[in-house]
C-alpha positions in Angstrom: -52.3 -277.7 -81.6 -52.0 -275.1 -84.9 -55.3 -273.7 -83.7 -54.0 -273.0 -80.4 -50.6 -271.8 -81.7 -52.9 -269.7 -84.1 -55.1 -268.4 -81.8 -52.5 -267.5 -79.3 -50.8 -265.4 -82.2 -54.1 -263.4 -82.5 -53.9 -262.6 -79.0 -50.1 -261.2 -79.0 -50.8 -259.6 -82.7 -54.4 -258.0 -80.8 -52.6 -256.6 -77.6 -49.1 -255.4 -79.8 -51.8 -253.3 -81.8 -53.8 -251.7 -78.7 -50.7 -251.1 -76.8 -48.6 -249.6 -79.0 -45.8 -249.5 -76.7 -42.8 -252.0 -76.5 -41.2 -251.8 -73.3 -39.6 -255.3 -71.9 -42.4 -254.6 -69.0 -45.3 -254.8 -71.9 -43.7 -257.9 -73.7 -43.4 -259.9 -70.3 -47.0 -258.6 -69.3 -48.1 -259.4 -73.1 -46.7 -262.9 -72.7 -47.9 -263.8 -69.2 -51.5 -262.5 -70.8 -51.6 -264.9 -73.7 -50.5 -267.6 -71.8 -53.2 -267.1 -68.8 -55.6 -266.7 -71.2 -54.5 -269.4 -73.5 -54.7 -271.4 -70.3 -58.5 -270.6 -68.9 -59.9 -271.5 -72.9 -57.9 -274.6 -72.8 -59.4 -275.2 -69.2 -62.6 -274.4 -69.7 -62.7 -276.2 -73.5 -64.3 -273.2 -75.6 -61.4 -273.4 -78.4 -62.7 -276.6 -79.8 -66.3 -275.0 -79.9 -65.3 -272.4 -82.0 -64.9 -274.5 -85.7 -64.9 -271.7 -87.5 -62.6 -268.9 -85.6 -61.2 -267.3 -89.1 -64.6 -267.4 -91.1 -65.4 -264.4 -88.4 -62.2 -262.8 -88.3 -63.7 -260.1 -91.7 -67.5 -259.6 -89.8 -65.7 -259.5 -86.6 -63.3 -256.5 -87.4 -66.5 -255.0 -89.3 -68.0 -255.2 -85.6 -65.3 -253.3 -84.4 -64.9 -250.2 -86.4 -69.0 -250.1 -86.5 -68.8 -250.5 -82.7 -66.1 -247.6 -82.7 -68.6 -245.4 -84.9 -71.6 -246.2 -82.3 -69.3 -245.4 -79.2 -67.9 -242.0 -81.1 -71.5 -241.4 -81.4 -72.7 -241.8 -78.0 -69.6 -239.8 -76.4 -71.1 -236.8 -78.1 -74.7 -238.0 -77.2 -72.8 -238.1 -73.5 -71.5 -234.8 -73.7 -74.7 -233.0 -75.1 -76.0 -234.7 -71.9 -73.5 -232.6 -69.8 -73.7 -229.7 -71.3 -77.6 -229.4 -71.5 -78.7 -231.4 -67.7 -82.5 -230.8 -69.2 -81.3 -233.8 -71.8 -80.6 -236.5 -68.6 -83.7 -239.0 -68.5 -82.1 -241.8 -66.5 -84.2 -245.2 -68.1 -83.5 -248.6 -67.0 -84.9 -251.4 -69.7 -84.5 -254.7 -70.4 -83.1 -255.8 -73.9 -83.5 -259.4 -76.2 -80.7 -261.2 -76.0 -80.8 -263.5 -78.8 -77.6 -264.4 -79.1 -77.0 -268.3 -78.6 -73.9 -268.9 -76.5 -72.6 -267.4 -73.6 -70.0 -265.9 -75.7 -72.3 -264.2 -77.4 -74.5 -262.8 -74.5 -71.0 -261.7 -73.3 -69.8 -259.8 -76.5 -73.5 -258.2 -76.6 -73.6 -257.1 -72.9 -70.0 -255.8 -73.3 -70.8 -253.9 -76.2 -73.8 -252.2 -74.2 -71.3 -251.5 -71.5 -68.2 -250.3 -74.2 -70.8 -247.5 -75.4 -70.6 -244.4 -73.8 -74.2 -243.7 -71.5 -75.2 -247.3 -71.3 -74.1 -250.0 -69.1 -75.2 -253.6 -68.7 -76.7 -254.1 -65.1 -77.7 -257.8 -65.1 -77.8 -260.8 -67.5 -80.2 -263.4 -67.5 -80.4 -266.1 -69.9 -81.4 -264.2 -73.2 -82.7 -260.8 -71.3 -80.4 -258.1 -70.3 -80.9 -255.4 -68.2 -79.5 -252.0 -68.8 -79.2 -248.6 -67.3 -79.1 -246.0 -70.5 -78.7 -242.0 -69.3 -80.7 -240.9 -71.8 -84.3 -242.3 -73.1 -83.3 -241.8 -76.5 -80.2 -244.2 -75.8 -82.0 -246.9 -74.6 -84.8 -247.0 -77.1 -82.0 -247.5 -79.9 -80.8 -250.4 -77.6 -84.1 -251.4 -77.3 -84.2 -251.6 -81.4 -82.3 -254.6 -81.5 -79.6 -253.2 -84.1 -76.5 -254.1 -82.1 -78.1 -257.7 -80.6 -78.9 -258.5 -84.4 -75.1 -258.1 -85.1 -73.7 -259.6 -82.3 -75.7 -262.7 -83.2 -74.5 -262.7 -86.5 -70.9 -263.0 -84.9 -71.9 -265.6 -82.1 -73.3 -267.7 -85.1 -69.8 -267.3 -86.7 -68.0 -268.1 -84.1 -69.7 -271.5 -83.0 -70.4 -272.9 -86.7 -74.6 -271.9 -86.9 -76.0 -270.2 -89.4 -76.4 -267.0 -89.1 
C-alpha cells in the first residue's frame, strides 16, 4: 500500500511540474490521470516488479535532462535540415535493443521517438526499427549511446544489475 500511495504521489508531483497550470479543470484531469493509471499498473501487476522504484529516481532524472540536451540538439540538427533540403537523407535502420523488460524497450523506443528527426517505426523483441531524416542521425542511434542508458535505467527499475 505505501508504495502505491508513494508512487501515485510521483505521478501528481510529475504532472503539477509539467503542467504548470492550476485550474480546477487540471486538478480533476490530474486526479482522474493518477487514478487510471494507478489502476492499469495495479491491473496489469508491474508495481511489485519494480523493487527498487527510488534507487532510479537520481539516474532517472539524469536521463531526463541528458534526454533534454540530445532533443535540444536534434531540433537544431532538424532545422539545419530545413533550412539547407541538400542535408535531408531519409535512412531507415534497425537498432539493438538490449534493454531487458518491456519497460525498457518502451522507455528506449520513446526516447527515439521524443528526439526531434527520429521516430520509432516497429518493435520487435530486442530490434527496433527506426526512420531517422538525416544519415548522420541514425548512425548516432545506431552507436548505441542512448540504448546503453536506457538499459542502465531498465536494470534500475526491475532490481538487475546494471
Amino acid at each position: 500500500m505505501t508504495q502505491r500511495l508513494l508512487f501515485a504521489s510521483v505521478l501528481a508531483a510529475l504532472w503539477l511540474v509539467l503542467s504548470g497550470h492550476f485550474s480546477p479543470f487540471l486538478i480533476t484531469t490530474l486526479i482522474l490521470s493518477v487514478f487510471a493509471v494507478m489502476a492499469l499498473i495495479i491491473h496489469l501487476g508491474l508495481l511489485g516488479q519494480a523493487p527498487r522504484p527510488l534507487a532510479a529516481l537520481g539516474p532517472l532524472l539524469r536521463y531526463w535532462a541528458w534526454l533534454a540536451l540530445e532533443m535540444a540538439k536534434a531540433n537544431g540538427a532538424v532545422i539545419r535540415a530545413v533550412l539547407q533540403p541538400s542535408r535531408i537523407s531519409p535512412t531507415m535502420i534497425w537498432v539493438r535493443a538490449d534493454q531487458e523488460s518491456e519497460l525498457g524497450r518502451a522507455l528506449f523506443a520513446n526516447s527515439i521517438t521524443l528526439t526531434p528527426g527520429t521516430i520509432t517505426v516497429l518493435v520487435e523483441y530486442h530490434h527496433i526499427l527506426v526512420h531517422a531524416l538525416e544519415r548522420d542521425g541514425a548512425t548516432d542511434l545506431a552507436g548505441g549511446r542512448m540504448g546503453r542508458r536506457c538499459a542502465r535505467i531498465d536494470a534500475l527499475l526491475t532490481g538487475r544489475t546494471p
